[in-house]
Steps between C-alpha positions, in 0.01 A plus 500: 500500500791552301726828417395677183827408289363133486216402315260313705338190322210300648436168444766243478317276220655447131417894424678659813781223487589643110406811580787570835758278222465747223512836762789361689666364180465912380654590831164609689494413846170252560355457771271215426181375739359181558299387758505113491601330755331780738190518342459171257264498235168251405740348220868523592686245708859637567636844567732468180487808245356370173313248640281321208171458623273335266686279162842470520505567139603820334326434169607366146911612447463429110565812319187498286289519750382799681659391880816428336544811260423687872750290683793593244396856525570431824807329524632750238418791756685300788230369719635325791204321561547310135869469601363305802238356334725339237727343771256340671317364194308108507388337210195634364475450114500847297444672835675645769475324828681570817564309809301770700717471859845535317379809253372658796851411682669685230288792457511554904890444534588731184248826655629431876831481423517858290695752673185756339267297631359459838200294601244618746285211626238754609147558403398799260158667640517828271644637210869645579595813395749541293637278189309161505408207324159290600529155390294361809332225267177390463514394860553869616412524943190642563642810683695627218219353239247772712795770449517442124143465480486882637749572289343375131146590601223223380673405236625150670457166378538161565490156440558135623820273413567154592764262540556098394554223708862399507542058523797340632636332194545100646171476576398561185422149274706461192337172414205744393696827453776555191782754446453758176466892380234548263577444164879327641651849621756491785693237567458248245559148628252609836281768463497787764165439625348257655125424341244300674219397164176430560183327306192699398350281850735627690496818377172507514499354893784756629314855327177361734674478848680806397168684400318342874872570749420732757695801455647793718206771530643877451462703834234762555485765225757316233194262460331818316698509241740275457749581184696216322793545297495314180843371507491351875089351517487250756450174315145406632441856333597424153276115559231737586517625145426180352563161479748519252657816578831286703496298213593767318673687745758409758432131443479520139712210339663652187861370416498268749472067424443247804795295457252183631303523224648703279213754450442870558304474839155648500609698799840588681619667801863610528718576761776697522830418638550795812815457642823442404603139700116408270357401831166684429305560214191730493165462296537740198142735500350328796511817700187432723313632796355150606519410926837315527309188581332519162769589344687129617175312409475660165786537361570145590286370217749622246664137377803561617461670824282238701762522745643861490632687800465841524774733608284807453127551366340738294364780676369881373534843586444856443656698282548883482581722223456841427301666201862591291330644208353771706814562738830391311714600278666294194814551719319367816514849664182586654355760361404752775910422645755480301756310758295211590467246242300129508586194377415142527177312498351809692489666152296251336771327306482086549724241522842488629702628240255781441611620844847474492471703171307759669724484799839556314307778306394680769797460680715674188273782497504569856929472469448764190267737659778527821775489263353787246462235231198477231281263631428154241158438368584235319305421157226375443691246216648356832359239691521697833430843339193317341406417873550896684295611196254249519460552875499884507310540187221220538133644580465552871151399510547129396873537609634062507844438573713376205774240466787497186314475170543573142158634534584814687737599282451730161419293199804345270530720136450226252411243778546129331266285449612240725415512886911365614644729205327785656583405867889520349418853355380612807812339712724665238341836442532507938878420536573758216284756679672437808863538392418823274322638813829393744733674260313822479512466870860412550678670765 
């Protein structure tokens, strides 16, 4: 383990990767864990820090919008991860996309090359003493999953995440398939996505092979209770809901016209360019858990991709997160220790950014605590201070982890009437709550 100047941070996701930046960038000596390639995990391929596992998308970058007020927050604290992110950016409408290899290549060459920083390629199997950050993900090793367990008493959740088929991009038909962003955002003359339509028959055909594909069964005692996150259902999930529910979910056709016939389509899958040389393209909300062999006989009715080749199916796995309203802090301390601090998807935060944010947070406070600073909870006006308070404040009995939304944060004084007026309020009323809090906090 390491010497007790450094701080020792486990996990070498998008939390612990922000989290070492911000220490080392404060002058903290990190030590920083991760146990990839030794020990690989159900969902990652490489042995890269920051690999993305599931989309390659971090989420709308327009600044009325809940993602993007969070991912200015961020970039306005110094995330290197957005830094990254922003250099290895594909086309992706309003939202931000990266090429997924070279952002990981960037995050990984900026933390190994720190002269703070040293990388341990070692597995964690108990909690160090000492100053440390846990951002072991929602793919957290069983052995140090046990130790936390111990740790946090009952009070342990879980639930199930899965991942979308990725296509390679010339084997998809663009006789059938057209270039456009919904409602013409992104690049004008091409569209950044690539949209396969489809008729109310064939609609209609692909939700009943999708509802009768053999899927993946859950092993021994995750069959008892299996737990679904909202945000990431597998697709033959959401079918299960209805026979319109694709329609108006991931396949719903709004914005979009079929340049063959000029029409909105009655339904529409889109794919999502996911690297930067546009080789491959991924199915947007098709995260799935169907046998791989299904997954290349259904998916294959989609006009469009008759003929796709898969360079890597959908799969899912378990996720672990701990109960934070019961055991954190607003400063991601936890409670019972005041030098070891979470962050990540561990805490029940979701989606990328969300961890980043909770990475560079924690990773401040931890720097501050050393240093004999006033540890930052941020505001609740903020998008990220809306997300520590949402997540260390929520009930723990019904405890749900929460991605950037206006809805977690406290209600606009003379709200206006209209829905993107108040989305601006709410983007405004953030940045200003951010800079008053950074100047109080100058140093």
């Amino acid at each position: 383990m390491a010497h007790a100047k450094a701080v020792q941070v486990i996990g070498g996701g998008l939390a612990g990767s922000e989290a070492a930046w911000q220490l080392a960038q404060r002058g903290i000596p990190v030590v920083l864990y991760e146990m990839r390639p030794l020990r690989m995990t159900p969902a990652h391929q490489t042995d890269q820090l920051a690999e993305l596992v599931c989309s390659n998308s971090l989420g709308s970058d327009l600044p009325d919008r809940a993602p993007g007020v969070l991912k200015w927050e961020l970039r306005r604290l110094g995330s290197l991860l957005m830094a990254c992110a922003d250099q290895a950016v594909v086309p992706a409408g309003g939202a931000l996309a990266v090429d997924r290899t070279v952002f990981a290549s960037l995050v990984t060459g900026r933390l190994s090359s720190h002269p703070l920083i040293t990388v341990v390629r070692e597995e964690v199997t108990r909690i160090p003493e000492g100053p440390c950050i846990i951002a072991t993900g929602p793919l957290t090793a069983p052995s140090l999953a046990e130790e936390l367990a111990r740790l946090l008493g009952s009070e342990y959740l879980y639930f199930y995440d899965a991942i979308a088929p990725t296509v390679y991009a010339e084997t998809i038909n663009m006789d059938v398939a057209f270039r456009a962003s919904r409602y013409g955002r992104g690049e004008e003359e091409s569209g950044d996505y690539i949209n396969c339509p489809l008729t109310r028959e064939e609609y209609e055909r692909f939700v009943q092979a999708l509802l009768e594909a053999e899927r993946i069964e859950l092993r021994g005692f995750e069959q008892e209770d299996p737990r679904f996150f909202e945000a990431c259902l597998p697709v033959e999930q959401i079918a299960a809901r209805g026979p319109q529910s694709l329609a108006f979910g991931p396949m719903r056709p709004v914005g979009l016209r079929d340049p063959r016939t000029g029409r909105r389509p009655y339904a529409v899958v889109q794919l999502r360019q996911d690297d930067l040389a546009g080789t491959l393209y991924s199915l947007v909300g098709f995260q799935t858990n169907l046998r791989w062999t299904e997954q290349r006989r259904v998916f294959r009715l989609i006009p469009g991709l008759e003929n796709a080749e898969f360079a890597r199916y959908g799969m899912m796995h378990r996720n672990t997160f701990i109960n934070a309203p019961m055991h954190l802090r607003p400063t991601l301390q936890y409670r019972q220790r005041d030098d070891l601090f979470f962050a990540g998807q561990i805490t029940g935060v979701e989606g990328y950014v969300g961890n980043i944010g909770t990475g560079l947070l924690a990773g401040i406070n931890a720097a501050n605590l050393l240093q004999g600073k006033p540890l930052w909870e941020l505001p609740p006006t903020t998008m990220l201070g809306a997300l520590c308070h949402y997540i260390t404040h929520a009930s723990p009995r019904d405890f749900q982890p929460m991605k950037a939304n206006f809805g977690i944060m406290p209600p606009l004084e003379d709200a206006p009437r209209h829905k993107s007026n108040r989305k601006q309020a709410y983007a405004e009323r953030a940045r200003q709550a951010l800079e008053a809090f950074l100047a109080r906090h100058a140093s």
